[in-house]
NUZA-830922 format. One record per residue: residue in one letter; z, y, x of N, C-alpha, C in turn. Coordinates in steps of 0.05 Angstrom, whole numbers, padded with zeros to 5 digits, always signed. Layout:
<nodes>
AZYXZYXZYX ...
</nodes>
This chain:
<nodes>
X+01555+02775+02626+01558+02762+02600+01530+02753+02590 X+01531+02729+02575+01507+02721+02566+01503+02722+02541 X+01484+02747+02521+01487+02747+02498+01473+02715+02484 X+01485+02716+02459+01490+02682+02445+01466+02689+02428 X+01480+02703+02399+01458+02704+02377+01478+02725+02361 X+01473+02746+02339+01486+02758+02317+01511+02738+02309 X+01531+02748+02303+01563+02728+02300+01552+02723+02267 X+01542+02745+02248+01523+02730+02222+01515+02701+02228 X+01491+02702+02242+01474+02682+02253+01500+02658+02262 X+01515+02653+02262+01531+02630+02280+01547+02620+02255 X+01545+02614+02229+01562+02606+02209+01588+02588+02222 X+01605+02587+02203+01630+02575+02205+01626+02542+02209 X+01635+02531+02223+01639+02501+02228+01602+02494+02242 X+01590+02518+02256+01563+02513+02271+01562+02514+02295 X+01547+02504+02311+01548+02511+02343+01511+02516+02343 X+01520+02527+02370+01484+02533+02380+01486+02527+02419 X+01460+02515+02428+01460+02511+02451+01451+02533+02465 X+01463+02548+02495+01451+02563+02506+01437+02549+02525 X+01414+02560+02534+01402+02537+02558+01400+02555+02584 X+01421+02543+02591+01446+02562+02624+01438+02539+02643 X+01444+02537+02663+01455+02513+02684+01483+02520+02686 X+01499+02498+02690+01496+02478+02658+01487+02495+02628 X+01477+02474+02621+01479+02480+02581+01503+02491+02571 X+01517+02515+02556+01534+02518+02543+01533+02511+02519 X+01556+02497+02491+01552+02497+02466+01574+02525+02471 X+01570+02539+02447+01577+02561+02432+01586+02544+02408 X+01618+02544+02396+01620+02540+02366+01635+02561+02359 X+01634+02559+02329+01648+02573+02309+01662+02556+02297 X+01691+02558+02300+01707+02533+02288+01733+02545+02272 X+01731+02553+02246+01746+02555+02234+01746+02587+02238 X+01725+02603+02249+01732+02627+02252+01736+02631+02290 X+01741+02622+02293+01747+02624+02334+01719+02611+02337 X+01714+02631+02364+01687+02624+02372+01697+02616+02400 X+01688+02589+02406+01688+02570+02431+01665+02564+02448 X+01666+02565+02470+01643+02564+02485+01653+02536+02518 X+01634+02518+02507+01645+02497+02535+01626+02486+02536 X+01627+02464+02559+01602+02463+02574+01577+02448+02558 X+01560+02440+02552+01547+02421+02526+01533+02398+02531 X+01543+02389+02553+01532+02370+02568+01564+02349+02561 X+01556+02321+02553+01585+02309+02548+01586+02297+02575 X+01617+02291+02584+01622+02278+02615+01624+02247+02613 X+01609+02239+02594+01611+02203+02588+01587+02193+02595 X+01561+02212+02577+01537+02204+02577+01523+02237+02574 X+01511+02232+02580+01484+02247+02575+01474+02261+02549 X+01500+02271+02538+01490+02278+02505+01491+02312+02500 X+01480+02319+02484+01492+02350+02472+01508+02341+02458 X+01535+02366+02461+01560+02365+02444+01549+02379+02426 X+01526+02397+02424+01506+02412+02402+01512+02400+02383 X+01491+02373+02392+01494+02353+02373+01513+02337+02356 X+01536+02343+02362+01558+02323+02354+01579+02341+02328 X+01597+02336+02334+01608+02343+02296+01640+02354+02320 X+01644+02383+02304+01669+02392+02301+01684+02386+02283 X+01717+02375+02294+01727+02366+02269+01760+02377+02274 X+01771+02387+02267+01796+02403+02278+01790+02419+02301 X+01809+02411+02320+01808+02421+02355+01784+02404+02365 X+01768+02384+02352+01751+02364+02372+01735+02369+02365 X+01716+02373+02390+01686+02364+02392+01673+02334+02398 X+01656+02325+02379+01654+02296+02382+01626+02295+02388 X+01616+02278+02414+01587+02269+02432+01583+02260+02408 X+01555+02256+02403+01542+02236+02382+01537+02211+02391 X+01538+02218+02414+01522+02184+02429+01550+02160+02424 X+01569+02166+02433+01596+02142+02428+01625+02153+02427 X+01620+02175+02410+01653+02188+02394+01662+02195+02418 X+01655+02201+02442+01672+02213+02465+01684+02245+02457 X+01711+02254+02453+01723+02279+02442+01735+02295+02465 X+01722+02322+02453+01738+02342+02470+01754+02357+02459 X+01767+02368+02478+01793+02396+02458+01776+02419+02460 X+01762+02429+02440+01742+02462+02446+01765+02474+02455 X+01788+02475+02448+01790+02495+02462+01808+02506+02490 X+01811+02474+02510+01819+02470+02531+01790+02452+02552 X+01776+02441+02536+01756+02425+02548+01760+02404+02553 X+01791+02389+02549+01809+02365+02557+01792+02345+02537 X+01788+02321+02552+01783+02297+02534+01800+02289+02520 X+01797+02273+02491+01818+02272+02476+01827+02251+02468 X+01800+02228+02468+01793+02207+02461+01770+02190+02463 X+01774+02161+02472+01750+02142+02477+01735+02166+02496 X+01732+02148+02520+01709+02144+02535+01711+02165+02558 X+01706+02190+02552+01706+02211+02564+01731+02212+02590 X+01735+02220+02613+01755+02222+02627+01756+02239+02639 X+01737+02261+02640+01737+02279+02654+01737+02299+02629 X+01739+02335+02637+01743+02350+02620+01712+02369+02620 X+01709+02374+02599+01681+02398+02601+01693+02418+02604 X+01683+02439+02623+01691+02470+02623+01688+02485+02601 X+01710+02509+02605+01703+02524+02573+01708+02548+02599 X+01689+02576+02577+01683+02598+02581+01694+02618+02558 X+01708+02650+02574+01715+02670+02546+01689+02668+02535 X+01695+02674+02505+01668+02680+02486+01681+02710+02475 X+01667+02733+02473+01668+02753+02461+01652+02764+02443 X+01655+02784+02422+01643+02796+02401+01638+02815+02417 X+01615+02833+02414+01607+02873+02415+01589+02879+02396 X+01598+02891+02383+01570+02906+02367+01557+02887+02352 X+01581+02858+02342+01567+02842+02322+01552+02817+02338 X+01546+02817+02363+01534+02798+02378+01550+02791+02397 X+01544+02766+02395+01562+02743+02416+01557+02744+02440 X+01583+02738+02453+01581+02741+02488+01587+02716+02492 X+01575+02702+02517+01593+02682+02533+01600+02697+02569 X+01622+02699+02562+01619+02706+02606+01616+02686+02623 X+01604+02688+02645+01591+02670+02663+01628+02654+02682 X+01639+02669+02672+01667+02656+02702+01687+02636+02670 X+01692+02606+02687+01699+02591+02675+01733+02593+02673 X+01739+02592+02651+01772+02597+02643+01794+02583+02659 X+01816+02590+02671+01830+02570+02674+01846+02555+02661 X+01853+02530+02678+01854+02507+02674+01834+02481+02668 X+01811+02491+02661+01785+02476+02660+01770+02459+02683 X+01758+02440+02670+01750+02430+02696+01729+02441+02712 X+01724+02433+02738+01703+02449+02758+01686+02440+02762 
</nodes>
């Protein structure tokens, strides 16, 4: 497991980048903490960077959307899916585990 940051530290509707190979984003979205890959499959962007907005994560570079919480593209651009990872709480601090969920892409 790869500790994140304090679940305090991660406010509601925020993400944070881990710097893994690949990059993971970590969000907090509505309370569920999501972890997928943070590299977008269109271009070259952090999904860090981009805006959660329901189930979607949006690239900043050209609105390419993912499902946080399948990794499925949703809309414009994107055609491939970003991997997602379990994310866990212990002791108040965030986990990501290193083995990618199924159904996600490889």
């Amino acid at each position: 497991m790869i500790p994140v940051r304090h679940l305090d530290d991660l406010p509601l509707g925020e993400s944070v980048r881990i710097d893994t190979a690949p990059p993971i984003a970590v969000l907090n979205a509505d309370g569920e903490l999501y972890a997928i890959d943070d590299t977008c499959t269109h271009q070259d962007a952090s999904l860090t960077d981009g805006w959660v907005e329901g189930c979607l994560v949006e690239c900043p570079l050209h609105a390419a959307s993912f499902d946080r919480r399948t990794g499925a593209p949703a809309r414009r651009r994107a055609r491939r899916a970003v991997r997602t990872r379990p994310v866990t709480v212990a002791n108040g601090t965030v986990h990501v585990h290193h083995t990618v969920e199924e159904g996600t892409a490889a």
